[in-house]
C-alpha positions in Angstrom: 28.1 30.7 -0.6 28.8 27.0 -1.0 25.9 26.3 1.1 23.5 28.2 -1.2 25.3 26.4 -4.1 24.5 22.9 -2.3 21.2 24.2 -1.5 20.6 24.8 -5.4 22.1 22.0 -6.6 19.7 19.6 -4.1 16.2 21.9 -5.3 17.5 21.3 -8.9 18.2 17.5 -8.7 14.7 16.7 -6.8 13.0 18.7 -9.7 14.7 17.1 -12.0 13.8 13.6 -11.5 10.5 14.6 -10.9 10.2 15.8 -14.3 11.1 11.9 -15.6 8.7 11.0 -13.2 5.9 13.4 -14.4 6.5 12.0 -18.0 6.3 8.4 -17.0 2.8 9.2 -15.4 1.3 10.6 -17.8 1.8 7.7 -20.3 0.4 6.2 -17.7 -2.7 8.0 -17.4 -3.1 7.6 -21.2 -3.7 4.0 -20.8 -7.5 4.1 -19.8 -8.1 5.7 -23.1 -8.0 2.0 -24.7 -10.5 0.8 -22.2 -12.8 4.0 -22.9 -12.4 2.9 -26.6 -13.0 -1.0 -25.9 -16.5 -0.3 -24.2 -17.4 2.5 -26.4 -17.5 5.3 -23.3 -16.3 8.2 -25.8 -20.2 9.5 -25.9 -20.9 10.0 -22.6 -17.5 10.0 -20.9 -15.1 11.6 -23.0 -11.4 11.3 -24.4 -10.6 14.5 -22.5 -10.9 13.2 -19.0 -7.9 11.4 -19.9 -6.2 13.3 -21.8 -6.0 16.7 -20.1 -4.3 14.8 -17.3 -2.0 13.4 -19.5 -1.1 16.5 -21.3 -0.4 18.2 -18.1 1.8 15.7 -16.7 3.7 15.5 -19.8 3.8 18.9 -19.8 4.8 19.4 -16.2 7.2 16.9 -17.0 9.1 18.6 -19.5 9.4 21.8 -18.1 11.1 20.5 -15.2 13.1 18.4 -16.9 14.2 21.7 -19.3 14.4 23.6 -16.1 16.2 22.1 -13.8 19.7 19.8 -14.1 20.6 16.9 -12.5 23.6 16.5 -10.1 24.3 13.4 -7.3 21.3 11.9 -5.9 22.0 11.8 -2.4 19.8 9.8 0.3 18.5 13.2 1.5 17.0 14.2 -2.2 15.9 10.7 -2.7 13.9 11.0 -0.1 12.6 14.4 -1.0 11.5 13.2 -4.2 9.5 10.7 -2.6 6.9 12.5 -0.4 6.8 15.2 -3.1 6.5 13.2 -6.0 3.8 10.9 -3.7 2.3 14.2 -3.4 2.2 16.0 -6.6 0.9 12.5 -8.5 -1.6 12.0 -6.3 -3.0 15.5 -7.8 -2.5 14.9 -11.4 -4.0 11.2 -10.4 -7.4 13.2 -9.0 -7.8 14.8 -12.3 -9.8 12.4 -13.9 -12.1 11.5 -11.0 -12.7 15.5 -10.8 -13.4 15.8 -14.5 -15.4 13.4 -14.8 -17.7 12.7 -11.7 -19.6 15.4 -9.7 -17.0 15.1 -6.7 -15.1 18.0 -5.4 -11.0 18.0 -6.2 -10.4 17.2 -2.3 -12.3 13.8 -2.3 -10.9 12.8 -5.9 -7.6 13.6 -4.3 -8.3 11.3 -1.4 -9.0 8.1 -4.3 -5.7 9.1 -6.1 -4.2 8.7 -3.2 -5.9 5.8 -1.9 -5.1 4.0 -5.1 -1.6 5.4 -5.2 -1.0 4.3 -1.5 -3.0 0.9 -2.1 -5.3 1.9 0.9 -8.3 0.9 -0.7 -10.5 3.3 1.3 -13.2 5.0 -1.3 -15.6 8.5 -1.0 -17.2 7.4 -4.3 -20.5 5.8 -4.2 -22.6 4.0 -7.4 -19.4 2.0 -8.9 -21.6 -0.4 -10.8 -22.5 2.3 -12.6 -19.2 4.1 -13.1 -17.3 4.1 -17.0 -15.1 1.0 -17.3 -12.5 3.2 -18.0 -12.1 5.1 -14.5 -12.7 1.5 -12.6 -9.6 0.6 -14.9 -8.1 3.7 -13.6 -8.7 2.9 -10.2 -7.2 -0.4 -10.5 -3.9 0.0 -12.2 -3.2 3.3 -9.6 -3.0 0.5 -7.3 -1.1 -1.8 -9.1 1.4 0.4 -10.0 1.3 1.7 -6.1 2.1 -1.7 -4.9 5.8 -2.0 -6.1 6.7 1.7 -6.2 5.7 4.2 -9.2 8.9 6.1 -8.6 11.4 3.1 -8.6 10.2 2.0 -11.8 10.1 5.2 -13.7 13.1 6.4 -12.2 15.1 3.2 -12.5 14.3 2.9 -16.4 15.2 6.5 -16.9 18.4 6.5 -14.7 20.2 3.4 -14.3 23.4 5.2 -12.2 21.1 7.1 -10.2 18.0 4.5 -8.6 20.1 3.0 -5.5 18.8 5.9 -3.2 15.5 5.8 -4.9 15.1 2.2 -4.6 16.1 2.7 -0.6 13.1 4.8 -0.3 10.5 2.1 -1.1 12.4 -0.7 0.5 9.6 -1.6 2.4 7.8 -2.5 -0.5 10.3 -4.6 -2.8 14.2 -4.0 -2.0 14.7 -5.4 1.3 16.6 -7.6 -0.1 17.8 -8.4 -4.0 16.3 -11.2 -6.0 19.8 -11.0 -7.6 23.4 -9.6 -7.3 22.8 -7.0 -9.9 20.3 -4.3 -9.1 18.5 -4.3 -12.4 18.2 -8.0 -13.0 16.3 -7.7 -9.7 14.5 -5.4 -11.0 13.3 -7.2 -13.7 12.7 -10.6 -11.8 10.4 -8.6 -9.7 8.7 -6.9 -11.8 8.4 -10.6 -14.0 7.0 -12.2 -11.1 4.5 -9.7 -9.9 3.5 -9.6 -14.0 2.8 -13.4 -13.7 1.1 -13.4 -10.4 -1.8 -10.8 -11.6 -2.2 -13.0 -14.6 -2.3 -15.9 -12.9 -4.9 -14.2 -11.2 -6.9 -12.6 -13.3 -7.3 -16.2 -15.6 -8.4 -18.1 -12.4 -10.8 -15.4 -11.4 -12.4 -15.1 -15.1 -12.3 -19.2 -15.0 -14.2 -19.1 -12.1 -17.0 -17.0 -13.2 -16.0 -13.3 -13.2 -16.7 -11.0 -16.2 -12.9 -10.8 -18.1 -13.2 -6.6 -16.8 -14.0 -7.6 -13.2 -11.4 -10.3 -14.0 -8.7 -8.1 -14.5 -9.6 -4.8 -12.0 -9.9 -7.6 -9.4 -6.0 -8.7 -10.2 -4.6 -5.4 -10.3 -6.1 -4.8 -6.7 -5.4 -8.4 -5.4 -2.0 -8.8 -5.8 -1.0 -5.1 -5.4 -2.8 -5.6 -1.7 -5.1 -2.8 -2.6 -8.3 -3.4 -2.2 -10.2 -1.4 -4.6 -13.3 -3.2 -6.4 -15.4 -2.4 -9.2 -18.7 -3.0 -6.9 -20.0 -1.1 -4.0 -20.8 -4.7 -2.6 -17.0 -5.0 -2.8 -16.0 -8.5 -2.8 -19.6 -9.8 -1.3 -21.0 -8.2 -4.7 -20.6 -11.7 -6.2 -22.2 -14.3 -3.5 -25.1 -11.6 -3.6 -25.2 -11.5 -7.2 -25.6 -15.5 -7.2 -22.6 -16.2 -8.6 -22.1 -19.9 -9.2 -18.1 -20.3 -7.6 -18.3 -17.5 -5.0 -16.8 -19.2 -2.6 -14.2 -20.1 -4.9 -13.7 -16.7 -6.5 -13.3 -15.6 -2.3 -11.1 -18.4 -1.8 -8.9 -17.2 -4.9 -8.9 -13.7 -3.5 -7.5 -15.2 -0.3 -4.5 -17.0 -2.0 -3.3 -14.2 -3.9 -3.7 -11.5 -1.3 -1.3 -13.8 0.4 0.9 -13.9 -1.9 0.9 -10.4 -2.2 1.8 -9.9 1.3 4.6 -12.5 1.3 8.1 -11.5 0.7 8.9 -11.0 -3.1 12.2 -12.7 -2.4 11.2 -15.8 -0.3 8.7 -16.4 -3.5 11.6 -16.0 -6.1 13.4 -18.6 -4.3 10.2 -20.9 -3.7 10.1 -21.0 -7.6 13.7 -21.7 -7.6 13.3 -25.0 -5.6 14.3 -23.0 -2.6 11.3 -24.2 -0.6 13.4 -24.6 2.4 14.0 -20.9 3.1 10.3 -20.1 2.6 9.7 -22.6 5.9 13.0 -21.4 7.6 12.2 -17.3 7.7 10.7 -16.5 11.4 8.9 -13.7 9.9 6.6 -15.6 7.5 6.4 -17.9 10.5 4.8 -15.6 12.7 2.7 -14.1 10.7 0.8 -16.8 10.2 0.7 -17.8 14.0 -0.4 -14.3 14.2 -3.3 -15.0 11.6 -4.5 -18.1 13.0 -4.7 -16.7 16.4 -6.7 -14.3 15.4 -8.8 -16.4 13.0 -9.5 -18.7 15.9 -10.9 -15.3 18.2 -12.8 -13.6 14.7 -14.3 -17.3 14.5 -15.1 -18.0 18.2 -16.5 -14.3 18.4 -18.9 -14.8 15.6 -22.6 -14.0 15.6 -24.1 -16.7 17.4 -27.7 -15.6 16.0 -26.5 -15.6 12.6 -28.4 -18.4 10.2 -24.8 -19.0 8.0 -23.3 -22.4 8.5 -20.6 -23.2 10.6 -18.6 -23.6 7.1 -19.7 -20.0 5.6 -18.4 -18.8 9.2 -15.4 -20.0 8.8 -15.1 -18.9 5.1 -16.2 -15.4 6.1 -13.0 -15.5 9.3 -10.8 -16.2 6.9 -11.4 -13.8 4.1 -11.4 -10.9 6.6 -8.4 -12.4 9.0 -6.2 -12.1 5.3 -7.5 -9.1 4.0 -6.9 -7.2 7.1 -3.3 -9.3 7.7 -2.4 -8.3 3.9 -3.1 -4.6 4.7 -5.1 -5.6 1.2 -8.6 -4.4 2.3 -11.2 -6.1 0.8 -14.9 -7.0 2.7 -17.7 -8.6 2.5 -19.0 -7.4 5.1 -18.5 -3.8 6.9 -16.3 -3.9 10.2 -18.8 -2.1 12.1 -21.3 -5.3 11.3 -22.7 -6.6 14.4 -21.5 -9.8 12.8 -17.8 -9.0 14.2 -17.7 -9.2 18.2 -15.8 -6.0 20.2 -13.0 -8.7 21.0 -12.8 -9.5 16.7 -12.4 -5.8 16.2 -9.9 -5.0 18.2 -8.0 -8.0 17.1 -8.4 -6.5 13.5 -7.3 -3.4 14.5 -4.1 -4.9 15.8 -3.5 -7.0 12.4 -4.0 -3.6 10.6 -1.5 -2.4 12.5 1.2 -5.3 12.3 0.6 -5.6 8.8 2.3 -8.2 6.2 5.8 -8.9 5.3 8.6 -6.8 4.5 9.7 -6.6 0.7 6.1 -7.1 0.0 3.1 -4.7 -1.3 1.9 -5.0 2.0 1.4 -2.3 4.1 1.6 -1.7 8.1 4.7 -1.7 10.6 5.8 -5.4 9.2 6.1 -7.8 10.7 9.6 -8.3 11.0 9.9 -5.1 12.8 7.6 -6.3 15.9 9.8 -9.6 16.0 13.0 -7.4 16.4 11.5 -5.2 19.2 10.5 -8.6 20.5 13.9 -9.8 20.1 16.0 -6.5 21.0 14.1 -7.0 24.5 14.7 -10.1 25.0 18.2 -9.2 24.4 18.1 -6.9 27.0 17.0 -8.8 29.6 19.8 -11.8 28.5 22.6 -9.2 28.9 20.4 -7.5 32.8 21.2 -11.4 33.8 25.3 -11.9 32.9 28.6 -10.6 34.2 30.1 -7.8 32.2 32.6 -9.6 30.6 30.0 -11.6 28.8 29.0 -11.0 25.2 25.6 -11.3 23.7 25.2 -10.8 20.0 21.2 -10.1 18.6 20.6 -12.3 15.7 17.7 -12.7 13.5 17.4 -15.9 11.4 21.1 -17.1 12.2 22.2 -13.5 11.0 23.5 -11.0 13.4 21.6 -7.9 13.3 24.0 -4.7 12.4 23.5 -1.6 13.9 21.9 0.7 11.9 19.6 -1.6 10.3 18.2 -1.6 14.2 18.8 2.0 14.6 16.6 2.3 11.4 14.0 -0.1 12.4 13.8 1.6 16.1 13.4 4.8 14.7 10.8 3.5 11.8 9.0 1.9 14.9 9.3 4.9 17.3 7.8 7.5 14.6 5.1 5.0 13.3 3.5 4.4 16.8 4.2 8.4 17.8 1.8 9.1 14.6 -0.8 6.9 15.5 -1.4 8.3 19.1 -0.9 12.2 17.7 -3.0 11.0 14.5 -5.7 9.5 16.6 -6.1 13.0 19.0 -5.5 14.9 15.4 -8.9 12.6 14.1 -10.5 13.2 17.0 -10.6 17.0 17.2 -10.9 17.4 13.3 -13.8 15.3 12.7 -15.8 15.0 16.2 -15.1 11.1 16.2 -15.1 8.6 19.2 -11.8 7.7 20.5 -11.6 4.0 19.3 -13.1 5.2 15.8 -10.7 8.1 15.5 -8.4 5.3 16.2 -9.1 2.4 13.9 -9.6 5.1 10.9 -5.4 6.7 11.6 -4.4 2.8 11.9 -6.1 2.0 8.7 -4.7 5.1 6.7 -1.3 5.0 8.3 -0.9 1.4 7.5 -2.5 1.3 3.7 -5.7 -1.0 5.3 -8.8 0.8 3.9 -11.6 -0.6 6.1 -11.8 0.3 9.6 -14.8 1.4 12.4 -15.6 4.6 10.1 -17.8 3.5 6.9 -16.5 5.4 4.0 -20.0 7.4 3.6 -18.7 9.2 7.2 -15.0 10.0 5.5 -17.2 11.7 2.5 -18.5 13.8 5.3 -15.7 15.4 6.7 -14.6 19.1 6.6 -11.5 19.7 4.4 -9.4 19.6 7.4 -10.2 16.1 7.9 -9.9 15.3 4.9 -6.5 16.5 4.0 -5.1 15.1 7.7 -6.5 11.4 6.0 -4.4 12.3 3.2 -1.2 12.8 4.6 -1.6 10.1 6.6 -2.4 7.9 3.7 1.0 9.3 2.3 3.1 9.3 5.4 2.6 5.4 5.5 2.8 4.6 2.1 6.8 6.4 2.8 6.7 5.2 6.4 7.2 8.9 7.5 10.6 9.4 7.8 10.7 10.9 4.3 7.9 13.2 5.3 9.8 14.2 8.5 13.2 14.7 6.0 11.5 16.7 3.5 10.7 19.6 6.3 14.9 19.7 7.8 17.0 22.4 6.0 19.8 19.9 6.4 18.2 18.0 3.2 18.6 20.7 1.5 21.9 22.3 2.7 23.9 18.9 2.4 
């Protein structure tokens, strides 16, 4: 009997907060109604695309919230809210894509989630022509993705209950606290990442970018996302003429970085701190990491190609930090013969690795591979002295506790156990080569977007495919543990 009590009490807490969530999201979705009224879309695209969603998020919204009560949030239901509030947002995101383009609900589901996710991988073709108001759509999914949806509508709504919610998205901003308390952390991250995409968006509008492309550009850059408003993607604008192309690149490439780069290290490099930004190992390797693999992109170049040794350079390092920032953009395709075998699979690992943790970067982190580096290390320190001898692992002059290790093992275990079954899954579902199969699971388990598979052959897939991209789109986003804790009866029963 108290079991089914505890089991109740856990169903009606998830639903609970789900319903704030809901309500949140749908004042969300409201927002591209100002866009549809700036650029006078009404006519051809109208107010209903955006505001049946709305309605029936708000709607959802309240009947859970009138449904269901809320008790303690444990770790277990946090978790559960998570992958099922990832889940059910992603299909009131598809909405508008499904009302208003001739796309089935299944591939408008796979751009909400890409958005959501910040993958930046699209099935939709002709975005030059698409209504500003859905490009805006597009755009802030991502932005909103790239620090957490459910943190910030849940932390608003409930300030005693966030902590365990927060703990879910750690990856993303709360590995560590900009400040003691939670919520002036909160609201020094959330101040910073403001001012970054409008530092952004002013230099990319200075530089010669329409003030829409200005701002859709922002909310993908920063946010690591990687969703433009041209089918060109980021080449759109050297191919267009553009007058500072190289400098609107080069301003792409700075704030993907930044992006990528923990949230905390750039608090305190604003605070005069700049000798903790030079000091962490982890922004210190991955930028080894990066140059390494600039130098083999570079060297691997196409030798018959008529771009100057400058523009090859240019082009190395857009690609080396949009794949190192899990952010996404091109401009050029992967499967260019531009890019040598050895470049690829060098990409392929940086998808992998991804950028730093407490970032809006995607991928295993960075910090994780250092402490597999280092627990072996350790190993083979304590194989080589007596057994009274004590060796402690540390990790920038910190010693490394327990189940922070425990947590990054199993994180690390799971992660690479997905991408082998997700490649053979791949594989059998859509009739793809083995490296292809590959590169596609790496790119959608670690929020990438470009990989080996063009985007016209994801459009192609049978639903099955289709909805095994999705959840791993979603299963990275959450780094799969949630996922994995969503389907145990012990969530529920405890």
């Amino acid at each position: 009997m108290l079991v089914e009590e505890t089991t109740v009490k856990r169903v009606s807490t998830v639903f609970h907060y789900l319903g704030i969530v809901c309500l949140g999201f749908a004042v969300l979705q409201a927002l591209p109604l100002l866009v549809s009224a700036l650029f006078a879309e009404t006519v051809r695209f109208p107010m209903r695309i955006y505001v049946i969603p709305a309605a029936a998020a708000a709607a959802l919204g309240t009947a859970l919230l009138t449904a269901f009560r809320p008790h303690r949030l444990s770790a277990g239901a946090a978790m559960a809210v998570a992958a099922i509030g990832w889940i059910g947002l992603s299909a009131l995101g598809a909405l508008p894509y499904w009302i208003a383009l001739d796309v089935s609900y299944l591939d408008a589901l796979i751009e909400a989630v890409s958005g959501l996710t910040t993958t930046g991988v699209t099935v939709l073709h002709g975005l030059d022509g698409l209504p500003h108001s859905l490009l805006f759509w597009r755009a802030l999914t991502q932005w909103v993705g790239g620090l957490g949806i459910f943190t910030l509508f849940l932390t608003v709504a409930l300030r005693g209950e966030s902590h365990s919610l927060l703990a879910v998205e750690a990856h993303t901003a709360f590995s560590q606290r900009l400040s003691p308390g939670l919520f002036a952390s909160l609201r020094k991250l959330w101040l910073l990442y403001v001012c970054m995409t409008v530092a952004c968006g002013v230099v990319l509008w200075l530089e010669g970018m329409s003030p829409f492309d200005a701002v859709a550009h922002a909310l993908s850059t920063v946010s690591t996302g990687g969703f433009s408003t041209h089918d060109a993607n980021i080449g759109y604008f050297r191919a267009a003429g553009y007058q500072h192309a190289a400098a609107i690149e080069a301003t792409i490439v700075l704030f993907m970085l930044l992006g990528a780069t923990s949230f905390l290290l750039l608090w305190n490099l604003l605070r005069g701190r700049a000798r903790r930004l030079f000091a962490n190992s982890e922004l210190r390797i991955w930028f080894l990491l990066m140059i390494a693999a600039g130098i083999i992109v570079w060297i691997g170049a196409d030798a018959s190609s008529s771009e100057s040794t400058l523009r090859k350079l240019g082009e190395t390092v857009f690609h080396v930090a949009s794949i190192g920032t899990s952010t996404g953009f091109t401009t050029r395709a992967l499967a260019d013969p531009w890019f040598s075998d050895a470049a690829r699979l060098i990409l392929i690992a940086l998808t992998i690795i991804g950028g730093c943790i407490g970032s809006t970067a995607g991928g295993l982190k960075v910090v994780r591979i250092t402490l597999l580096t280092r627990l072996t290390t350790h190993q083979l320190r304590r194989s080589t002295r007596t057994p009274h001898e004590r060796t402690v692992l540390m990790h920038d002059g910190a010693v490394i506790s327990r189940p922070y290790m425990d947590h990054t093992l199993a994180v690390s275990f799971t992660w690479a156990a997905y991408l082998v079954l997700g490649s053979i899954i791949t594989a059998l579902v859509t009739g793809q080569g083995a490296l292809t199969s590959a590169s596609a699971t790496a790119s959608a388990l670690s929020n990438v977007g470009p990989s080996l598979m063009p985007p016209e052959m994801l459009a192609a897939f049978n639903s099955a495919g289709k909805l095994w991209y999705i959840l791993t789109m979603i299963a990275g986003r959450l780094e799969i543990l949630p996922l994995l804790l969503l389907l145990s009866r012990r969530t529920w029963k405890r």
